[in-house]
C-alpha positions, 0 to 999 in steps of 0.5 A: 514502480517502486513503493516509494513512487507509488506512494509519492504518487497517491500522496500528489493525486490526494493532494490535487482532490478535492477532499478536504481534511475538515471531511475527515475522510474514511480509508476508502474516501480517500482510495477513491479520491486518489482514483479519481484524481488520477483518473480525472488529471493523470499522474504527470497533472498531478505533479504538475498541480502540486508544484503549482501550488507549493510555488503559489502558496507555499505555507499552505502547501506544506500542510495539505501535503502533510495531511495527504501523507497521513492519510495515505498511511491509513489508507494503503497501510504497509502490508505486514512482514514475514518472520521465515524464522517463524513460518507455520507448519512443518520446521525443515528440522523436524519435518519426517523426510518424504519417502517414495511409497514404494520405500513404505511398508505394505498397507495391512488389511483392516 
């Protein structure tokens, strides 16, 4: 499943929970309530549910779903991108080339 989908996905289990934005709830309330929610309905449910409700109660809807947006970005944040130009370690550049230990000059006895 793609990202997008999985997001669109919290975004629906969310909105069909029964946490409310005046819970102001923490991150993992509402991982917990997206769990339940699709535990509880399963994913076509929820769907379902929230194209009820944006057909019943279309004002009303918005504003819950723009809610259950914003809290899914705080609660799955996106996962930080990778700089190759800025790996750690070793540059490619300035790595010593590895040699087999046969091409390396014998140890001296201490």
């Amino acid at each position: 499943m793609s990202p997008t989908n999985v997001t669109a996905t919290r975004c629906e289990a969310l909105f069909v929970s029964a946490l409310q934005d005046s819970d102001h709830p923490s991150p993992e309330q509402v991982r917990a309530a997206v769990l339940r929610a699709i535990r509880d309905y399963g994913v076509r449910s929820c769907v379902a549910r929230v194209a009820q409700e944006f057909g019943d109660h279309p004002d009303v809807a918005v504003a819950r779903m723009r809610w259950a947006r914003y809290e899914i970005q705080r609660a799955y944040p996106p996962p930080a991108k990778r700089n190759p130009s800025r790996t750690r370690g070793w540059s490619t550049r300035t790595a010593p080339p590895l040699m087999a230990a046969s091409a390396l000059p014998p140890a001296k006895a201490a």
